[in-house]
C-alpha positions in Angstrom: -3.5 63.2 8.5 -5.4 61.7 5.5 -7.9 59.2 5.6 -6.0 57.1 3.1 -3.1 56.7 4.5 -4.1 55.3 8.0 -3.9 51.3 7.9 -6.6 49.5 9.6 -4.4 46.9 11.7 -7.6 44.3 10.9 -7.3 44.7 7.9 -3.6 43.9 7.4 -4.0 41.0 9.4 -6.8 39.7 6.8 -4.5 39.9 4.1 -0.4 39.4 5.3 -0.1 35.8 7.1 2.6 37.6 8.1 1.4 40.6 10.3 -0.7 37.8 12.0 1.9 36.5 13.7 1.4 38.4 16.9 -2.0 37.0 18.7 -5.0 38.0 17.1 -6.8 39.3 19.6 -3.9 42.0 19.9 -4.3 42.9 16.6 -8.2 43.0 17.3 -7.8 44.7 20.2 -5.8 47.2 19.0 -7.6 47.8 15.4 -11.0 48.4 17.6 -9.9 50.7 19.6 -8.1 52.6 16.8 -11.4 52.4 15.2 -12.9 53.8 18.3 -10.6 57.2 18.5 -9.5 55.1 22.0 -6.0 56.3 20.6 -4.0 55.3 24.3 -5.7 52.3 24.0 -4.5 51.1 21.1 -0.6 52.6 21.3 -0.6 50.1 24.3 -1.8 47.4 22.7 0.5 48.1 19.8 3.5 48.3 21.7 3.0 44.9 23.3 2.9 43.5 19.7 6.0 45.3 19.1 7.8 44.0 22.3 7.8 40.5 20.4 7.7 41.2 16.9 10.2 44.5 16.5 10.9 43.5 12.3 7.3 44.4 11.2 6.9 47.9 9.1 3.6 48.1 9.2 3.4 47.7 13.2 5.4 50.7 13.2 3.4 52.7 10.8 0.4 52.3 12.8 2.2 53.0 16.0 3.2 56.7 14.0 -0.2 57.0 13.4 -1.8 56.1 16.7 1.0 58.7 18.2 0.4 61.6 15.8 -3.3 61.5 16.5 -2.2 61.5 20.4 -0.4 64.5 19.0 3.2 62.9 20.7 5.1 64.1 17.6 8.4 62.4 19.0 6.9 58.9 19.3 5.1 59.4 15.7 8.5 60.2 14.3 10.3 57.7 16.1 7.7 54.8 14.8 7.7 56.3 11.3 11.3 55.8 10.7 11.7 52.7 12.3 9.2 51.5 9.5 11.2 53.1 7.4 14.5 51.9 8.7 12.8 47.9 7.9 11.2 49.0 4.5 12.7 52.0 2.9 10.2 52.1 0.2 7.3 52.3 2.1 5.8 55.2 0.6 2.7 55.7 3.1 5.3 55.8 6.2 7.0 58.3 4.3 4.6 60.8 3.7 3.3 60.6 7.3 7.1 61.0 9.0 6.6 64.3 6.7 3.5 65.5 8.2 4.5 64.5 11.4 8.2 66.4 11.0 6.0 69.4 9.2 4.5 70.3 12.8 8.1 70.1 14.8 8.6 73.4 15.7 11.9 75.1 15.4 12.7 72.6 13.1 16.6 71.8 12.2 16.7 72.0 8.5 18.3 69.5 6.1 21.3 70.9 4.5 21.1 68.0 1.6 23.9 65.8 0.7 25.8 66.1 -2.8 24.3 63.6 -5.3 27.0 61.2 -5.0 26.7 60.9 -1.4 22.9 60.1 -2.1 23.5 57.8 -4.4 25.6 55.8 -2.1 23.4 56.0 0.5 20.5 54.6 -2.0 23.2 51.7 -3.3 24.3 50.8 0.4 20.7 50.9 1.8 19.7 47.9 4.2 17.2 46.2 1.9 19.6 45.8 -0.6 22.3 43.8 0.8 21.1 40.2 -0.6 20.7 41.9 -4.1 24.4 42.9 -3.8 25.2 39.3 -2.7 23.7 37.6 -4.9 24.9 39.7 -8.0 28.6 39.0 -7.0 28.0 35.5 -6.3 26.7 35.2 -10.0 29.4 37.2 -11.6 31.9 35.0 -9.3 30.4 32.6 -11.3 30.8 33.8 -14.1 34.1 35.0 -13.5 35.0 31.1 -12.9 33.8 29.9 -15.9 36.0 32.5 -17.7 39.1 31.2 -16.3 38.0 27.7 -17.4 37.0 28.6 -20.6 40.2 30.0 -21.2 42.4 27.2 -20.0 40.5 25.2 -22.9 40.4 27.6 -25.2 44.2 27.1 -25.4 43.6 24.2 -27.5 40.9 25.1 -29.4 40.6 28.1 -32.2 38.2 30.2 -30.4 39.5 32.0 -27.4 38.4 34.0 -24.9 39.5 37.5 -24.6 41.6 37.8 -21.5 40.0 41.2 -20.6 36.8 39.7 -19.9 38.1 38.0 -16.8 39.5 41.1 -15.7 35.9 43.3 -16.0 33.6 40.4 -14.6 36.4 39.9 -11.7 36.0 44.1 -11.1 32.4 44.3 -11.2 32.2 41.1 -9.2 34.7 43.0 -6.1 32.1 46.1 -6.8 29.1 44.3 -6.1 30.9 42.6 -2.6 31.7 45.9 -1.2 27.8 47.4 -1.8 26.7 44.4 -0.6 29.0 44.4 2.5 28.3 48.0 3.2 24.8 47.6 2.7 24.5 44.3 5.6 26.5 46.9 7.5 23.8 49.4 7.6 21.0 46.9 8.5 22.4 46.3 11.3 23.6 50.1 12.4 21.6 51.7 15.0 23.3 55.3 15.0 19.8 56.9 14.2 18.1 58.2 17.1 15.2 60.8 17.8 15.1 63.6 20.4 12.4 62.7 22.8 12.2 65.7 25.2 11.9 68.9 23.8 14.5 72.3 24.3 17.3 69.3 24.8 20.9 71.5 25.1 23.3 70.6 22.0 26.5 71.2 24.1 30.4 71.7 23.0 32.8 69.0 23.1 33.6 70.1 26.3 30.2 70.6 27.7 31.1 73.9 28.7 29.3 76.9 28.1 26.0 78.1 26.5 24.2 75.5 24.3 25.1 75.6 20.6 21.1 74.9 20.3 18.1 73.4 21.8 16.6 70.7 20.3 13.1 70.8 19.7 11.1 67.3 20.3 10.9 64.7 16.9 14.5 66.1 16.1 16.4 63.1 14.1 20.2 63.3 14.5 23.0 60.9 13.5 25.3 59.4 16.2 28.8 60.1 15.8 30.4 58.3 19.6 29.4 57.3 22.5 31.7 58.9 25.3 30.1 57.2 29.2 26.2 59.5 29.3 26.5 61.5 26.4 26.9 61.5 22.4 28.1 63.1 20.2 25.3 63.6 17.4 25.7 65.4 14.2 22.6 67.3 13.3 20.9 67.4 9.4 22.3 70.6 9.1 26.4 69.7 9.9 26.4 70.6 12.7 27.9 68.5 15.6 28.0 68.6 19.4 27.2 66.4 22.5 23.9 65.2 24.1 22.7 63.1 26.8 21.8 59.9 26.0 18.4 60.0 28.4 17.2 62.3 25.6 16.9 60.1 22.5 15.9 57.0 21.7 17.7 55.1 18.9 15.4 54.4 15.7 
């Protein structure tokens, strides 16, 4: 992994007040033995920080890292999206989730999604949803000040054109539904990560040979929840039921 993109957790707590919020001496602890190559060490030390602070990106980052290096690709995966899943833009956790998937063997491949489905998913992503908000609010605003405008208007010269009301209005309902869909998805948890490796992908029915083993690190989407099994849908379309005791949600 390169040298550039590990972060230092002393560091980071010398420049973000808020990373420091956990005690320092966790943070110590857990930089120093990081720093040391004490790699178990330091997981444990940054897992007890994430116990009570589960909303910090860069926690997670350095958990992927501290895993990868303890060569538990699952873990590293798991970490790296979580970061990902509190800061989509975070370009260092991204690069390392691609490393880390790059050594998953028998890796599921991604079948892609058809622009328009990507840029939905980039509209309706979590970090997004107060942008949404607060656009419509403003173009409710607006939207307001239309409608009085144009009650005055009757008695004055200049008037307002009536299909201004009727754009700002449309844009206005446009803007709710991102920003609705997009608070949705902050709080959606149907990510998860296979954590034990050659997991069975069965039929609906559970009957039968396995439509595939998962390797270890594998992300899939959860589809339903039926008592000890899900049904997943894989990056590649396909869909079938797993146990539950062999992922852990992102």
């Amino acid at each position: 992994m390169k040298k550039y993109l590990l972060v230092l957790l002393g560091l980071i707590c010398s420049q973000s007040a808020g990373y420091c919020a956990a005690p320092a001496e966790l943070w110590q602890k857990a930089a120093a033995f990081y720093e040391q190559k004490q790699y178990d060490s330091a997981a444990g030390y940054f897992e007890q920080i994430a116990a009570h602070h589960p909303d910090n990106p860069e926690l997670y980052y350095n958990l992927g890292n501290t895993y990868y290096r303890l060569n538990r690709i699952a873990l590293s995966v798991l970490n790296f999206r979580r970061a990902l899943r509190l800061r989509p833009e975070f370009k260092e956790a991204k690069d390392n989730l691609d490393l880390a998937e790059g050594r998953i063997a028998n890796r599921i491949p991604n079948a892609g999604d058809i622009f328009f489905i990507k840029w939905w998913h980039l509209a309706t992503r979590a970090d997004r949803a107060s942008l949404w908000a607060i656009l419509s609010f403003v173009l409710f605003s607006v939207f307001i000040l239309i409608v009085i405008s144009s009650f005055f208007s009757r008695r004055n010269a200049v008037r307002v054109p009536p299909q201004l009301s009727g754009v700002v209005a449309v844009v206005c309902l446009f803007f709710l539904i991102l920003a609705f869909f997009a608070a949705r998805n902050s709080a959606d948890r149907s990510e998860a990560v296979v954590m034990i490796g050659d997991s069975p992908l069965m039929h609906a029915d559970g009957k039968g040979k396995p439509i595939v083993l998962l390797p270890e690190g594998t992300t899939v989407q959860i589809i339903a929840e039926s008592g000890s099994w899900l049904e997943v849908q894989l990056t590649d379309g396909r869909r079938g039921m797993l146990m539950q005791t062999v992922v852990e949600r992102i």
